[in-house]
C-alpha positions as CSV (number, residue, x, y, z in Angstrom):
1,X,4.7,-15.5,-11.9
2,X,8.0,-16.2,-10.3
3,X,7.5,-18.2,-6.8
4,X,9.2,-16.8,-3.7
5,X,12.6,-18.1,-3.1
6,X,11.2,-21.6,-1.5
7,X,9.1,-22.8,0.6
8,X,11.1,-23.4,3.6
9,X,11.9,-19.6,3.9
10,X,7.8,-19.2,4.3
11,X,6.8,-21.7,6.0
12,X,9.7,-22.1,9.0
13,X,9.0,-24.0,12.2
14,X,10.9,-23.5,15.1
15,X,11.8,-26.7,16.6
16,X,15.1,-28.4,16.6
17,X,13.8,-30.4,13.5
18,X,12.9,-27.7,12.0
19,X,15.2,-24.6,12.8
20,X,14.7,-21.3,12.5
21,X,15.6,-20.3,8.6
22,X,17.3,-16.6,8.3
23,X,16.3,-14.5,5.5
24,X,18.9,-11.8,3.5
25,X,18.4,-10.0,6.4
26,X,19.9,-11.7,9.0
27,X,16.6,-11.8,10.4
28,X,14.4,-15.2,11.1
29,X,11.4,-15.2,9.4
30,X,8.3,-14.7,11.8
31,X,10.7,-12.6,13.8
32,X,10.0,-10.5,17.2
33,X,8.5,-7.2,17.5
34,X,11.5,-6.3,18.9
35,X,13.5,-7.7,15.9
36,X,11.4,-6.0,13.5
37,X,12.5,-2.2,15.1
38,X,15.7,-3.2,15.7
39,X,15.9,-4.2,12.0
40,X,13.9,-0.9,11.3
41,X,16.8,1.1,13.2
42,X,19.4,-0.3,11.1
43,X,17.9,0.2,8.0
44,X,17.1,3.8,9.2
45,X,20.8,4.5,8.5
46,X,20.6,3.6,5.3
47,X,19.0,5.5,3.2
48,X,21.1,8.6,2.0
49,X,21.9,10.1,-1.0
50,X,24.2,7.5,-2.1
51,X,21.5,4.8,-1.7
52,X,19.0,7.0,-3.6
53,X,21.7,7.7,-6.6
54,X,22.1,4.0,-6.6
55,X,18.0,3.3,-7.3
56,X,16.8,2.7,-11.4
57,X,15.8,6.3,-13.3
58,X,11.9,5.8,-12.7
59,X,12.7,5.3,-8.7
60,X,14.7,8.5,-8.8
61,X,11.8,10.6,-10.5
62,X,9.2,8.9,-8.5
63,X,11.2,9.9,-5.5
64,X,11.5,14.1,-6.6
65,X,8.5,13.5,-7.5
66,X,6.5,13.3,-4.4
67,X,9.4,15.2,-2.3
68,X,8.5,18.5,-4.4
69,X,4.7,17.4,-4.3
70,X,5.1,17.5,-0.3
71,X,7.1,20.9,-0.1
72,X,4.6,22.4,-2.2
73,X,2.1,21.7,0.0
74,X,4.2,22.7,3.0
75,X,4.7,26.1,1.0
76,X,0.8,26.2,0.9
77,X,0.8,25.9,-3.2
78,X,-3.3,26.9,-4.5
79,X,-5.0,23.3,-5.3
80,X,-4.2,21.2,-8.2
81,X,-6.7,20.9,-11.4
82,X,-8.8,17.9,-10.6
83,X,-8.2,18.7,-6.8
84,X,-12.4,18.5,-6.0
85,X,-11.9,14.5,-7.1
86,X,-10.5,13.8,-4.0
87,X,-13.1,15.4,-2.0
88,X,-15.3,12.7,-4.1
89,X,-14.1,9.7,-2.7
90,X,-15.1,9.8,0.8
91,X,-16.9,6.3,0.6
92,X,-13.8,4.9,-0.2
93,X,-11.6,6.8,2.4
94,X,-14.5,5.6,5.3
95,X,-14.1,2.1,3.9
96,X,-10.0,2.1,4.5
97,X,-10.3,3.6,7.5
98,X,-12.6,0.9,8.9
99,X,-10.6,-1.9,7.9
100,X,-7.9,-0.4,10.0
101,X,-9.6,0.0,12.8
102,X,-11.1,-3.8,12.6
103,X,-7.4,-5.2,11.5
104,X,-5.1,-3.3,13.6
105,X,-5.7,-3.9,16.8
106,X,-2.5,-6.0,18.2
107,X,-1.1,-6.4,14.8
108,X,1.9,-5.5,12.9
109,X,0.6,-2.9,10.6
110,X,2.3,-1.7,7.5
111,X,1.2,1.6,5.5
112,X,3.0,0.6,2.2
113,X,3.5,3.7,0.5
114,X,2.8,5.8,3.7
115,X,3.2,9.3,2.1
116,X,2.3,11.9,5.4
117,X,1.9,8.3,7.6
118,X,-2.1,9.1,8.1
119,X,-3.2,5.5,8.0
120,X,0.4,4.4,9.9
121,X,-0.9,6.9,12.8
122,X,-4.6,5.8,12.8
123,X,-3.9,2.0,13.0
124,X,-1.3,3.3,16.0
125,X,-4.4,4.8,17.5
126,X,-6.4,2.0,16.7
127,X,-4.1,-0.3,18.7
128,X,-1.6,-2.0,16.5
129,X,1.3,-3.4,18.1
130,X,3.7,-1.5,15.8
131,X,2.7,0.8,12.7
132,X,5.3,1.3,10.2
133,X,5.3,3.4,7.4
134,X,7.3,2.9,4.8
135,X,8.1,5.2,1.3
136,X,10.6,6.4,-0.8
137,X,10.0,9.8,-0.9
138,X,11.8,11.3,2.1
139,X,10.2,14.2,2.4
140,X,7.1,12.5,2.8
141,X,9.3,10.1,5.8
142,X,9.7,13.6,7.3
143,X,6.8,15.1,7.5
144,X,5.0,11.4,8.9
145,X,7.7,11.1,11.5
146,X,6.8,14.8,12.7
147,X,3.3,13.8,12.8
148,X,4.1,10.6,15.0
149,X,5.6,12.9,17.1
150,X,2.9,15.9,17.6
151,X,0.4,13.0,17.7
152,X,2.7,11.1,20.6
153,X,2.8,7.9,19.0
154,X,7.1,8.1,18.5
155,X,7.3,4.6,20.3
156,X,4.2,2.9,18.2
157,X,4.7,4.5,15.0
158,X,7.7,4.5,12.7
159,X,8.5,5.8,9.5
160,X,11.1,4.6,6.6
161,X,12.7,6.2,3.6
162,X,12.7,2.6,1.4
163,X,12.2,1.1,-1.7
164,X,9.0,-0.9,-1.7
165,X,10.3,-3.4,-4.5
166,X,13.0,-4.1,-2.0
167,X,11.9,-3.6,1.8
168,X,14.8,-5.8,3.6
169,X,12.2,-6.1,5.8
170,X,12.2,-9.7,8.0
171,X,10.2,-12.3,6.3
172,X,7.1,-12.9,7.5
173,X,7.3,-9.8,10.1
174,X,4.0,-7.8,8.9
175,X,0.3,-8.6,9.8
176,X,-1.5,-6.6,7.9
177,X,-0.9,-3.9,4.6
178,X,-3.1,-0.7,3.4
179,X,-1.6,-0.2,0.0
180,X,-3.6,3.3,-1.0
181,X,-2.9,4.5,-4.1
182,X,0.5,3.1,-4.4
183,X,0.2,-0.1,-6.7
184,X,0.7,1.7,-9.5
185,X,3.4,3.5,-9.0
186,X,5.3,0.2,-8.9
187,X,6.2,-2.7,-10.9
188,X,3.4,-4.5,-9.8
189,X,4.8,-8.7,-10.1
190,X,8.2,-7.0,-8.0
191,X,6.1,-5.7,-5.0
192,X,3.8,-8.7,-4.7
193,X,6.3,-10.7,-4.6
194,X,8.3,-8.5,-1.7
195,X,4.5,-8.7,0.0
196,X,4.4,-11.9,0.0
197,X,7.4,-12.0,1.8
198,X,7.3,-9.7,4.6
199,X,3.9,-10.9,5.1
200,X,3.0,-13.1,7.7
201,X,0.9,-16.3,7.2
202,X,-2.7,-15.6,7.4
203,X,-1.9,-11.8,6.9
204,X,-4.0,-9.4,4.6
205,X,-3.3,-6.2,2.1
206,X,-6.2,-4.1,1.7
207,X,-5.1,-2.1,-1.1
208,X,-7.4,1.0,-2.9
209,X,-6.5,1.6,-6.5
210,X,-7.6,3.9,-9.2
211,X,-9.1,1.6,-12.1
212,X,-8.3,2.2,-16.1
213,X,-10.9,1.7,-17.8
214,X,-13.1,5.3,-17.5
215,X,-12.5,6.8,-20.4
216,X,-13.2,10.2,-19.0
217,X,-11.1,9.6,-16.4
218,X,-8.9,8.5,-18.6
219,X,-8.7,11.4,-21.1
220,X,-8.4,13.6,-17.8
221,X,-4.8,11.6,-17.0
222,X,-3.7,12.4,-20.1
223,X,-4.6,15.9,-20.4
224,X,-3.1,16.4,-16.5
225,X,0.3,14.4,-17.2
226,X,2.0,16.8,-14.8
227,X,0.3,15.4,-11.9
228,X,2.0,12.1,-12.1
229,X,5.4,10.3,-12.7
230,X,5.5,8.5,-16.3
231,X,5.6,4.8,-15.0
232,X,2.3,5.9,-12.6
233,X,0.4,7.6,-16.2
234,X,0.9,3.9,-17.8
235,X,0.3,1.5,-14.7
236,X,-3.1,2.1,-13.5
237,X,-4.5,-0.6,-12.2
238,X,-7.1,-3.4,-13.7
239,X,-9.2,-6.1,-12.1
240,X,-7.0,-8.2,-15.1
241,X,-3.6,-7.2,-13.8
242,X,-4.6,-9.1,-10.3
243,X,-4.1,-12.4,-12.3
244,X,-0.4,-11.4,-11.7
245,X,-1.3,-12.0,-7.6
246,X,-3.3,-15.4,-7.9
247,X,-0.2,-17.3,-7.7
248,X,0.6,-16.1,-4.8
249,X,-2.6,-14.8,-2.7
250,X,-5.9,-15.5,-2.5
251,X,-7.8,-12.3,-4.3
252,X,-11.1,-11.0,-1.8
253,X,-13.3,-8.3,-1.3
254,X,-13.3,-6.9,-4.7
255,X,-15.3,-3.6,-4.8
256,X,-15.3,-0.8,-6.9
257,X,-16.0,2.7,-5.7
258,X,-17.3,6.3,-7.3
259,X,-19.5,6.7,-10.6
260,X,-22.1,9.0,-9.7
261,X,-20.1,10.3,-7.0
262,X,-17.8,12.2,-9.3
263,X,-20.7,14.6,-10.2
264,X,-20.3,16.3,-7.0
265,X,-16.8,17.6,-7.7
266,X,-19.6,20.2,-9.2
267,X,-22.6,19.8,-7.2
268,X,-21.1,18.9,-3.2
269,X,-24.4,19.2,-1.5
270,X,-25.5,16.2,-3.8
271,X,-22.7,14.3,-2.6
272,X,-24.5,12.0,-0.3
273,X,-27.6,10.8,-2.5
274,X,-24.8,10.5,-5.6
275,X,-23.0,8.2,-2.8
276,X,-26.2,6.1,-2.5
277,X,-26.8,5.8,-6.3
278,X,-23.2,4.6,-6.4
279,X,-24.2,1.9,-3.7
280,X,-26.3,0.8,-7.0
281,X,-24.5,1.7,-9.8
282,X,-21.1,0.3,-8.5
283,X,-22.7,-3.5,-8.0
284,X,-23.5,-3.6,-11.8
285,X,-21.7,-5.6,-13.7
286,X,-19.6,-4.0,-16.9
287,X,-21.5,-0.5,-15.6
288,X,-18.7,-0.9,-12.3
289,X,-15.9,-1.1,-14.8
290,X,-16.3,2.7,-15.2
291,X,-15.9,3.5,-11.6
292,X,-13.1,5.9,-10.4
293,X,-11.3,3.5,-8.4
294,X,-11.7,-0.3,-6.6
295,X,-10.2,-2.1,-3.8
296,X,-9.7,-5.6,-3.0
297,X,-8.1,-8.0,-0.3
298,X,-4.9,-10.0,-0.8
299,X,-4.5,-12.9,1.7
300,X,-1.8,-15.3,2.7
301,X,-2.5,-19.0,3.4
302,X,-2.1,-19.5,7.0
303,X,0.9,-21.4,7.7
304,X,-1.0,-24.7,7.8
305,X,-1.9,-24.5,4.5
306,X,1.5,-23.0,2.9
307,X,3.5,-26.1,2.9
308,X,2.6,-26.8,-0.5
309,X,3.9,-23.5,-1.2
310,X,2.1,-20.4,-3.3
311,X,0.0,-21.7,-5.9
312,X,0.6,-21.6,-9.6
313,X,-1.1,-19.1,-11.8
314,X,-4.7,-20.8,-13.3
């Protein structure tokens, strides 16, 4: 995979023999909180319709996209087919939020791919220093800022209208990253790349990914292809495709989440002893290949371990 820029540009000191390096931004990497929102305020400006006529085709449909998904469900449109999967997943939902609450507290949080801003506004509540959401639907930007702001959490949490191939946020401004559900929906060697940027050394993405290889759930996609862009129907996610992050981040945590669980889409009271058979089930190997979705960890060398830059690919 193609390295970051260079080393220096990760790994800056900030003594007089080692000055502070500035990024594309004009920011310095590691910068301030208060750089990050001033930077956040800038960019706020930016995105219009000009900007968004200016993205590639698939950005452009992946932005109507999700804007008509979200006034749809303003208008209070009747559930979607397949709608009852969702309600499945609660073990996976409990595990996200948990990892916010532990990893939030006095970090830099980023919701990558915020759509409403739910996990932005939880790790807010949880105590992050700053929560920012970021998305490129802005609909969705909408709708998460008017949450921050019924919720009272304006000043804590803040919401952006971006491409997340192409942040121009600081380098090395972010702490941690929930990535739910998003992955997918980009090209996946762009945005690790842009994580690996804006992510500080020794930070973490916990991201939570559907998995391709059910081939119920596969023929389900295909017979659904309304429910999703093109580029998201032929990107869902492997355990194989994280070779294209092992030259950059350390892969942990791997887990994979509902098998048995998806029964209860018919049967809900069984939900909770399908949960515990998925406990089982999901811990088998080849049998976990068939789950609904996994999640795994991507970490960042601390900065005492970064001067020999990212790794190269095994």
């Amino acid at each position: 995979m193609e390295a970051v820029d260079s080393v220096a540009s990760t790994c800056t000191g900030f003594s007089l023999e080692n000055p502070v390096q500035v990024d594309a931004t004009g920011f310095p990497a590691g910068c301030s909180v208060d750089g990050l929102e001033r930077r956040l305020g800038e960019l706020a400006g930016l995105a219009d319709a000009e900007w968004l006529a200016g993205l590639p085709e698939r950005k452009r449909e992946e932005s109507a996209f999700h804007d008509r998904r979200r006034a749809q469900e303003q208008a209070g449109a009747p559930g979607r087919v397949g709608a009852g999967l969702y309600e499945a997943a609660a073990m996976s939902s409990r595990h996200v939020v948990e990892w916010i609450e532990r990893e939030a507290p006095g970090a830099v949080f980023l919701d990558y791919g915020c759509g409403r801003g739910g996990d932005a506004l939880s790790a807010a509540r949880a105590g992050a220093r700053l929560a920012v959401g970021i998305d490129l639907s802005g609909e969705s930007i909408a709708l998460a800022r008017e949450a921050a702001r019924e919720a009272g959490l304006e000043s804590r949490a803040r919401f952006l209208q971006c491409d997340a191939e192409e942040t121009r946020l600081p380098s090395e401004s972010i702490d941690r990253v929930v990535c739910r559900g998003v992955l997918h929906h980009l090209d996946l060697e762009a945005c690790l790349r842009e994580l690996y940027r804006i992510l500080a050394p020794g930070g973490r993405v916990l991201a939570l990914e559907a998995l391709g290889y059910n081939p119920a759930l596969r023929l389900f996609r295909e017979l659904t292809p309304a429910r999703r862009t093109r580029w998201e129907r032929s990107h869902v996610l492997t355990p194989a495709r994280l070779r294209a992050a092992r030259g950059q981040f350390e892969v942990e945590d791997l887990r994979f989440w509902h098998l048995a669980s998806l029964l209860s889409i018919f049967t809900p009271p069984l939900r909770p002893a399908l949960d515990r058979l998925d406990r089982v089930l999901t811990r088998v190997p080849l049998v976990q290949l068939a789950a609904w979705m996994f999640s795994f960890e991507l970490v960042k060398a601390p900065k005492s371990s970064c001067l020999t830059g990212p790794r190269s690919e095994d």
